[in-house]
N, C-alpha and C positions, 0 to 999 in steps of 0.2 A: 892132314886134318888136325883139329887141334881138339884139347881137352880142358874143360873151363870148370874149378870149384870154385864157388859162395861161400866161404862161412862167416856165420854170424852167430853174435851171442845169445841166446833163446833168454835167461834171466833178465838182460837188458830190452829187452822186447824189439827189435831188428831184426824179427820175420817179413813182417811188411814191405824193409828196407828192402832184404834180401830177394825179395816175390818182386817187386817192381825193376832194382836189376834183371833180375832175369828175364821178366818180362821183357824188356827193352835188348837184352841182346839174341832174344829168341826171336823177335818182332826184325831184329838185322841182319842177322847172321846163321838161324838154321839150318839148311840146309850145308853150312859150311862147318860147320862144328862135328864132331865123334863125339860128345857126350860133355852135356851139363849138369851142374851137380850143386845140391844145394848142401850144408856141412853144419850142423847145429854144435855149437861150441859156445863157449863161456868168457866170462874174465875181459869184458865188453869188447872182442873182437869182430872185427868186419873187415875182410880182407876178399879181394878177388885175384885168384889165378889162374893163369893160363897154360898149361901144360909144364906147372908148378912151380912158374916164376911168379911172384907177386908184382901183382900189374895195381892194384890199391888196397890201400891201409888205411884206416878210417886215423889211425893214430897222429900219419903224417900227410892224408890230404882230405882234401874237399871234397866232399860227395860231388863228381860229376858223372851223371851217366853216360851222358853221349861222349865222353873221353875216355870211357869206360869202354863203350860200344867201340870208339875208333881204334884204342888202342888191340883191342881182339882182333880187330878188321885187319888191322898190315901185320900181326901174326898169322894169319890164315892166306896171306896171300905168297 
């Protein structure tokens, strides 16, 4: 099973960002997961990891979610 944190920057305001990720890979992947985790941090970071590889960086990609979502999906399988 795999382990998935969020963080994002609370001052930059990427709560919303971070709530709508999660949403979308709880909406795919649930029941496939050991725990999601959301990380409030600073210094305008957005990063998702998956069992503490970073899988996105807001620094060097695109917001996409659903490549977000897939890319969790063939870690879990």
């Amino acid at each position: 099973m795999t382990t998935v944190e969020i963080e994002y920057c609370v001052p930059c305001g990427f709560r919303e960002r971070a709530l709508d990720v999660q949403r979308a890979i709880l909406t795919g992947l649930e029941t496939e997961l050991d725990e999601l985790s959301l990380v409030m941090g600073g210094h305008g970071i957005f990063q998702v990891r998956a069992d503490g590889d970073v899988i996105y960086d807001k620094s060097e990609d695109d917001l996409d979610v659903d490549g977000i979502v897939r890319e969790i999906r063939e870690r879990t399988r």
